[in-house]
N, C-alpha and C positions, 0 to 999 in steps of 0.2 A: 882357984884353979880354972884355967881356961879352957874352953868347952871347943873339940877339936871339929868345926865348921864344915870341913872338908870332907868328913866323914858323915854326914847327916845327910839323909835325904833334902832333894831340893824343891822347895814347895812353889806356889806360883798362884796370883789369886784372877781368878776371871769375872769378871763383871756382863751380866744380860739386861739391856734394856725390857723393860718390862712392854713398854709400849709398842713393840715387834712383836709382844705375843698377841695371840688372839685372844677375843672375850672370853673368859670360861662363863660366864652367868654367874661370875660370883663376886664378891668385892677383896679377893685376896688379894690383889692390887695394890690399892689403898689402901689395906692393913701393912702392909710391906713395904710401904714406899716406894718411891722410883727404882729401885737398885737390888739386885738380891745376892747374894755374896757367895757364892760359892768357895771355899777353902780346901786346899791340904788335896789338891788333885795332882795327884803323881803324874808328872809330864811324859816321864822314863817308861812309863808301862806301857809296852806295846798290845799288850792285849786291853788296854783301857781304850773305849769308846764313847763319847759323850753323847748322850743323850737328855737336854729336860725333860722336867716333870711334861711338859704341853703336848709333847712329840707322844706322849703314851696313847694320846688320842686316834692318832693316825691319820692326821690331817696332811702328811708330806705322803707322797708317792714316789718320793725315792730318799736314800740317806743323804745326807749331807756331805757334801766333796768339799774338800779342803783346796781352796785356790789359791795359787802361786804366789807369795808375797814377792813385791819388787823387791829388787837387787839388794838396793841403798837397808831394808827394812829387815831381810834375811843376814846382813853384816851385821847390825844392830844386837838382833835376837842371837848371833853365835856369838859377838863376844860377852852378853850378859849371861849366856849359857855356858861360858866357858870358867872351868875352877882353877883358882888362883894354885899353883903347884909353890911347891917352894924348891927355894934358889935352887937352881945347879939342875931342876926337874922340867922335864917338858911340862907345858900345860895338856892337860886330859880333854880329849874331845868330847863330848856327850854321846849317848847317842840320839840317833833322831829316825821317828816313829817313820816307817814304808808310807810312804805314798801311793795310795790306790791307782792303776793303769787308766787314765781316765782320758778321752782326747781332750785336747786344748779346748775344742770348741765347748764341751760342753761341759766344763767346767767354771758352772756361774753360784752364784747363789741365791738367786732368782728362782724361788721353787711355786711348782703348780699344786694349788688347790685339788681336791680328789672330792667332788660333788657327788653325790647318787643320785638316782633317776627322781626320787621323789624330791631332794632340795631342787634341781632340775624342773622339775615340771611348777612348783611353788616360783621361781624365779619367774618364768614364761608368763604366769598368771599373775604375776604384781606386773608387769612388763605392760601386760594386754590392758588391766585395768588402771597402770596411767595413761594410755592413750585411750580411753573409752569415758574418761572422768569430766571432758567435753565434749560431748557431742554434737552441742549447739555452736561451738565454735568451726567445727569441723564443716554442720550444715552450709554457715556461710560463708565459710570459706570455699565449699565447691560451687557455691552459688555465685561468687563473685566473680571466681575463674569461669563458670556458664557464660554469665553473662558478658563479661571480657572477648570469648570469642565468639560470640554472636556479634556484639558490635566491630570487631576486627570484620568479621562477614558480609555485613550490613553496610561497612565502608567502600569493601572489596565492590560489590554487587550495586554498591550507587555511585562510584566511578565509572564502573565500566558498562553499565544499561540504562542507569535512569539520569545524570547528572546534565547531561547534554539538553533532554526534555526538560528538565526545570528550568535551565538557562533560557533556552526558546520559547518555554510561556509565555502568551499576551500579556501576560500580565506584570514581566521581568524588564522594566522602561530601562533600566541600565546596558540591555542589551545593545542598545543603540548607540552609546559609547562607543562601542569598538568600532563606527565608522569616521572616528577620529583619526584613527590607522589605517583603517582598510577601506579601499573600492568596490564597493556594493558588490559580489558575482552577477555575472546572466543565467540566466535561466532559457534552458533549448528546450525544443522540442524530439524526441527519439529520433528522429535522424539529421540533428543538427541543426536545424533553424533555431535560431535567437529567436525568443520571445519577450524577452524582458534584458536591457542591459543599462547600464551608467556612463551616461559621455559626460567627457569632462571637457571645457576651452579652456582656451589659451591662458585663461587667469586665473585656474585650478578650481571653477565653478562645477558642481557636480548637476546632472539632471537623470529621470528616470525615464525612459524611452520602451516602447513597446512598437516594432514595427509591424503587427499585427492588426493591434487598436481591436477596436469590440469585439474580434473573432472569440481572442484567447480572456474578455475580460474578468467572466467568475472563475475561470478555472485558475490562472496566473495569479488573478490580485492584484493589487497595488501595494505600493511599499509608503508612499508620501504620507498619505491621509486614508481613513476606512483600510488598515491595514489589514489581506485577507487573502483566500487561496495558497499557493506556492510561497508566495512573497511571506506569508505567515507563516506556514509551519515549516518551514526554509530559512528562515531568517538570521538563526546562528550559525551555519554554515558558509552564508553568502557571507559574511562579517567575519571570517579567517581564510586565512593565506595559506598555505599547506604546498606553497613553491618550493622553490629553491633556496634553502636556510640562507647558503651566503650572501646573495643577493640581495633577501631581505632585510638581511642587518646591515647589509650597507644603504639601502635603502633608508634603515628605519636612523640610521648614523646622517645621513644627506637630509632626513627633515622629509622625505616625500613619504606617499602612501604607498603599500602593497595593491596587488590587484587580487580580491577576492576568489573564491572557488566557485565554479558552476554547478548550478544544480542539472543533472538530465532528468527532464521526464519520459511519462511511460506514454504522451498525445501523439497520437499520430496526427499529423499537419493537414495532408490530403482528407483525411476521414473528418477531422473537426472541422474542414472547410465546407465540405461537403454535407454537413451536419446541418451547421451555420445557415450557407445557403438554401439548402431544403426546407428549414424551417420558416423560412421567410421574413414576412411581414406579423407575422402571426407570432403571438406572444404563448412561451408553452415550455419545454425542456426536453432533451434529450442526453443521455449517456451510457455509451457503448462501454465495454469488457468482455476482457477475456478467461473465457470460463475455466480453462483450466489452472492460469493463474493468477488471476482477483485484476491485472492490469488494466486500466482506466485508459481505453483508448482516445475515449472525444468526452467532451462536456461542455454542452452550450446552456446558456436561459437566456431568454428574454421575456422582458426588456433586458436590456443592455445600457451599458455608456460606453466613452473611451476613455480610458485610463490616460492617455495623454493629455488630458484636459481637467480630471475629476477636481483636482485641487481647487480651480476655480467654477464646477461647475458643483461642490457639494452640497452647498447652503443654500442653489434652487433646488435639490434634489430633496432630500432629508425635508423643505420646506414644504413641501406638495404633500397632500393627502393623501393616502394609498399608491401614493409614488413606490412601485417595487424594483425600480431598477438593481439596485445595489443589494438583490433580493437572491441568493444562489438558491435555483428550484429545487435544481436537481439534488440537491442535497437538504436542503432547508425547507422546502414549501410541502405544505400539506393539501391533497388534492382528495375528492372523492374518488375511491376507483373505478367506478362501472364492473362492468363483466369480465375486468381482466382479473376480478378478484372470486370468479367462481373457478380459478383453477384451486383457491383453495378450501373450496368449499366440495370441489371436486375431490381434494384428500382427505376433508373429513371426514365425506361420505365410505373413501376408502378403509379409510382406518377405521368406522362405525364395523364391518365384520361384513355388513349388507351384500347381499347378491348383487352384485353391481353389472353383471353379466347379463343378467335377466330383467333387469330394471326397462317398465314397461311406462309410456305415459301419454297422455292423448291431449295434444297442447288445443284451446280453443281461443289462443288469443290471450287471455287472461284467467285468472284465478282468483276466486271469490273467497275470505278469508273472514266472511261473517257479517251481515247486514249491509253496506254501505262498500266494507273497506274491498277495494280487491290491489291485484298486479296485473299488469298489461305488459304483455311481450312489445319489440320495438314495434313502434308503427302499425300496433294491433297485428301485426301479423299472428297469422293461424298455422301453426307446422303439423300441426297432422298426430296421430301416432309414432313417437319416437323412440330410440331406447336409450343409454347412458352416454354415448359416445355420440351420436346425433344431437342430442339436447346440447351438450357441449361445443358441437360443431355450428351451429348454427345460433348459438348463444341465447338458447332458448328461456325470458323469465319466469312463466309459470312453471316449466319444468324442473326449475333451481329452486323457485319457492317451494315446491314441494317437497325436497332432497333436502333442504334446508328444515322444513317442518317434521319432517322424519328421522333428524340427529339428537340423538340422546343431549340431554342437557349441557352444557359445557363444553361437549365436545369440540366444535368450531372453535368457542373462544382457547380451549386446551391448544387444540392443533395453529391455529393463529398466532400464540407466543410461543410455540415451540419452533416457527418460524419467525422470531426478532420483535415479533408485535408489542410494543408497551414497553420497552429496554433499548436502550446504548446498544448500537448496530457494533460491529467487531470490523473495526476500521477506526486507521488515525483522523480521516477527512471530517471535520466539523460536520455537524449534523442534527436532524431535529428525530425525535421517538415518530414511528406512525402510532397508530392509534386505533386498539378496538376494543367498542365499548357496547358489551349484549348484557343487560343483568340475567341473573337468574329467572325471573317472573314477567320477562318483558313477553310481549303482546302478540298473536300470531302475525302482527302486518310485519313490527320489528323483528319480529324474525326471519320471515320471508325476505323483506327490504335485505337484511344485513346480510343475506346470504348471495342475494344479486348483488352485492356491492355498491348497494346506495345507505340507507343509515344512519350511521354517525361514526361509520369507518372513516381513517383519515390514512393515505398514504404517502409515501414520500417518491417519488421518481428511482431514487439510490436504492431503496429498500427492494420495489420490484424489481429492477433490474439486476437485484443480487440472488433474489429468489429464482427467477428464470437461470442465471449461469448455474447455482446449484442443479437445477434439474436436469439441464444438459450435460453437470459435470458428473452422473451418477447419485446426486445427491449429497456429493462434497462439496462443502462451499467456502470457495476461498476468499482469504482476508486483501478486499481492494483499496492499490494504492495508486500514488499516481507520480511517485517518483522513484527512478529506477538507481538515478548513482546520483554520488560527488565528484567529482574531479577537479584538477588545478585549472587555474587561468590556462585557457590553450587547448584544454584536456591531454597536456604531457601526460599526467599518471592520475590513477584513479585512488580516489581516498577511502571511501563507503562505496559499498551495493547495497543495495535490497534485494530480498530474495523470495520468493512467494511461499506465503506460510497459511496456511491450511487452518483455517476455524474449526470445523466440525462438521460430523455426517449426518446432518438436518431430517433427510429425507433418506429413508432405504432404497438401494439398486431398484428392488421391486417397482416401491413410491414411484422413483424418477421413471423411471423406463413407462410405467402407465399413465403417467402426466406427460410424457413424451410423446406419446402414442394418442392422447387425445388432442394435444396439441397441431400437429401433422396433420390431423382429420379437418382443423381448422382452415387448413391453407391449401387440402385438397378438395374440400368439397362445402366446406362451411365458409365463414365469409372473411375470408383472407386469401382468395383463389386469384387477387391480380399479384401475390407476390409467387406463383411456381411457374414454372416454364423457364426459367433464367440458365437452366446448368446445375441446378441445386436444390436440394430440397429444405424447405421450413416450416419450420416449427411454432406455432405463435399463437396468441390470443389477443382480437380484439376487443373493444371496449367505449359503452358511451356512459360517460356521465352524465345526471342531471343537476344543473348547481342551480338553486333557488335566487331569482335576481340577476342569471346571469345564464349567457349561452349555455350550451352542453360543451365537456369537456370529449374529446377521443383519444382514445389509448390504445397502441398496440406493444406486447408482449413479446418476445422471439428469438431464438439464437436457429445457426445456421454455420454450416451444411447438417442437416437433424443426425446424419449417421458417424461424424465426427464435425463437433462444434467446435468454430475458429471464434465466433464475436458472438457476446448476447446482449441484447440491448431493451431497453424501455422509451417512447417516444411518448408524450403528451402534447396536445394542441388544444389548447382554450379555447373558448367562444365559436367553437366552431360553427360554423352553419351547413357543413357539408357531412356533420356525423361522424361517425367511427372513419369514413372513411380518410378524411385529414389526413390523419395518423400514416396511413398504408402508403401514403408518396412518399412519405419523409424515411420512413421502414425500407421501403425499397432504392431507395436512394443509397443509402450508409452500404445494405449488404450490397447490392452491386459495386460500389467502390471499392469494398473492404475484399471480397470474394472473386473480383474477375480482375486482378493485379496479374 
């Protein structure tokens, strides 16, 4: 008997990947196989709702939406849904379960996790301890990125400040390559005089030309042979073209050379001549600046040579014994100071705290420093009873020996390197240390001595004459140079300036203003009285050195107008036989030039 089909419920079997579920913590899994078989679920119930075992957990945060099956898949399922009628009978349509109102969009099967604050906070903290499971790796890796842009900085800051200076080094012989391109530049003087330039003839021969000759020789240089001055720390500059781009590449396309850039200096022409010629026949240095901003107006020495000749006059020069021509003083030579070094022996005393107001002393000529040893003012003179500011005026020795034997230990040598004593002056201009040397235990005569400025002090011409512009400038002291620009061949456009930069406040307003003040006293009543009467009042200290073997050295000190300084300068004169006074022609020479323009 046939079992009537039609009549029976319609069964339907569904199959769940196991591997979509999640772990339970247990191995019913693989007790069960891949597959779990679900049977005998009435499709027709509309009140039937599927749910697995997994979902008891609560793991979906929302129910499951039934998503649209395509077209081609819902043809399929209606006719294997549909019951075979017999002949002559419609077929029976099923029915089919409501579809929940769900929009299209959010109708996926894509279901979100439902975490709680504690798995939440457990996640964060596996999170934090894989990135903390390195930390040596971490270290250097912020250490390499450190050091990455430091050297990016480090590149930045030696392109654009230092790279230039290294090229220019004496010591960089490659630089001289690039006058295989380029025409040497000239070198002027601040208002245009040519000091230095490069002719070339007819058959593309180069020479170097100074139409000055000995005036400008330490200050300029030479570029041939004993390369120095300008010509030295100039030298990369004069060896590039900074014209006009097109012209040079057609230039550098034709085979010819560029013509180099000119340097300006800060010399004034009239005042170096005037320097020059004052100082005569007489072997010695001078060099003027301007105090408020470090510029190097003149700078003579001699001996001298001419630079137009050096190349074949070196090898008798350099041959001679004590031959100093080729010797730049004013920057290089070390001279004893005399008395223009109690102006600092005059700050020491200031800075000791001393009554310097009251300071009382009865000069007889000399000062007896213990059996044998004593100090003798110049020429034995006798000054009488003095007080701080007449001792200084009149440049009195025993009065300094005293002031000097009355300074707390150190204090001079203290106040001495706080003025550049024993270090690298604060300037590009090559240059030698001065030099002071007091030990601790030395002797009342070396002490006495080193405060008059005999000793074993050593000073440089550049160094005093920096210390005088500080004092005039308030006790600011500016960094001296002695070239003011670049420019193109022609001076169409200017390439570099310098600009005047400020070292440090060496000295207090206070300082300055009473080393000003004792200075003035020198030129009104003490013995620098042939430089007032002019229009203007100065400020300065004279000075005689004693050199053993050799004449007396004289020095004077001094910028001027004292009540707004325009030039401060320092003058030395060797072997003098005429004293301190040397000095005061050559002094009054520069400021009258300089001051009645």
């Amino acid at each position: 008997m046939k079992t009537d089909k039609t009549k029976e419920p319609k069964k339907s079997v569904h199959k769940i990947n196991i591997d979509d579920l999640p772990d339970l913590g247990d191995d019913t899994g693989s007790q069960m196989g891949d597959t779990k078989v679900f049977m005998d679920l009435p499709l027709e119930d509309e009140d039937f709702e599927f749910r697995p075992d997994y979902d008891e957990l609560g793991l979906f945060d929302e129910d499951l939406i039934q998503e649209p099956l395509p077209a081609s898949s819902r043809r399929r399922k209606k006719e294997s849904n549909t019951e075979k009628a017999p002949s002559g009978q419609a077929p029976k349509t099923p029915k089919t379960p409501k579809s929940p109102d769900v929009p299209a969009s959010e109708k996926k099967r894509i279901k979100k996790l439902e975490l709680t604050p504690e798995e939440i906070r457990v996640k964060k903290e596996d999170r934090k301890k894989r990135r903390s499971q390195n930390p040596e790796i971490l270290a250097v890796t912020y250490v390499f990125a450190a050091l990455f842009v430091l050297m990016i900085g480090y590149f930045v800051y030696f392109n654009a400040f230092v790279s230039k200076d290294v090229i220019n080094s004496a010591y960089n012989v490659r630089i001289n390559s690039f006058a295989d391109s380029i025409i040497r530049g000239n070198i002027l003087a601040s208002d245009g005089t040519v000091l230095a330039e490069t002719i070339v003839d007819e058959n593309g021969n180069e020479s170097r030309y100074y139409p000055l000759g000995r005036m400008f020789a330490h200050a300029v240089g030479t570029s041939d042979i004993n390369q120095s001055g300008v010509e030295l720390s100039q030298n990369f500059y004069m060896l590039q073209s900074n014209g006009n781009p097109l012209l040079n590449a057609l230039n550098d396309i034709r085979g010819g050379k560029n013509q180099g850039d000119q340097v300006v200096t800060t010399l004034d022409t009239a005042l170096q001549e005037t320097a020059y010629n004052a100082l005569g026949y007489n072997d010695g240095a001078v060099i003027a600046i301007e105090p408020t901003t470090g510029k190097i107006l003149a700078m003579v020495s001699k001996p001298d040579y001419d630079p137009n000749t050096l190349v074949w006059d070196y090898d008798t020069i350099v041959s001679e014994e004590g031959n100093d021509m080729l010797l730049n003083k004013t920057t290089s030579g070390l001279f004893i100071p005399g008395s223009i070094f109690k102006t600092l022996t005059s700050l020491a005393y200031i800075r000791s705290g001393a009554d310097y107001n009251n300071y009382y002393y009865t000069c007889e000529g000399q000062i007896n420093l213990g059996g044998e040893e004593y100090i003798s003012c110049f020429d034995h003179t006798v000054h009488g009873g003095e007080n701080f500011w007449e001792s200084y005026a009149y440049s009195c020795n025993s009065s300094f020996g005293n002031i000097g034997l009355s300074l707390p230990k150190n204090l001079l040598k203290e106040t001495c390197e706080s003025l550049l004593f024993n270090q690298q002056l604060p300037t590009s201009l090559p240059h030698t240390k001065s030099v002071f040397n007091l030990s601790e235990n030395a002797s009342d005569w070396d002490v006495a001595a080193t405060s008059i400025g005999q000793g074993h002090t050593q000073v440089t011409p550049l160094q005093m004459a920096m210390i005088t512009s500080a004092i005039a400038n308030g006790g600011n002291l500016m960094k001296p140079y002695m070239v003011d620009s670049i420019v193109t061949a022609g001076g169409g456009r200017r390439v570099k300036k310098f600009l005047p930069e400020a070292y440090d406040q060496i000295l207090s307003t206070q300082e300055a203003n009473l080393l000003g003040q004792l200075m003035e006293g020198v030129t009104e009543y003490g013995t620098a009285t042939s430089l007032s009467g002019y229009g203007y009042t100065v400020a300065g200290k004279t000075g005689t050195a004693e050199v053993s073997g050799k004449g007396d050295n004289s020095w004077f000190i001094g910028y001027a107008p004292a009540e707004q300084p325009k030039i401060a300068i320092c003058v030395l004169v060797e072997n003098d036989e005429g004293y301190y006074e040397s000095a005061l022609p050559v002094a009054n020479a520069l400021l009258q030039n300089y001051l009645n323009r």
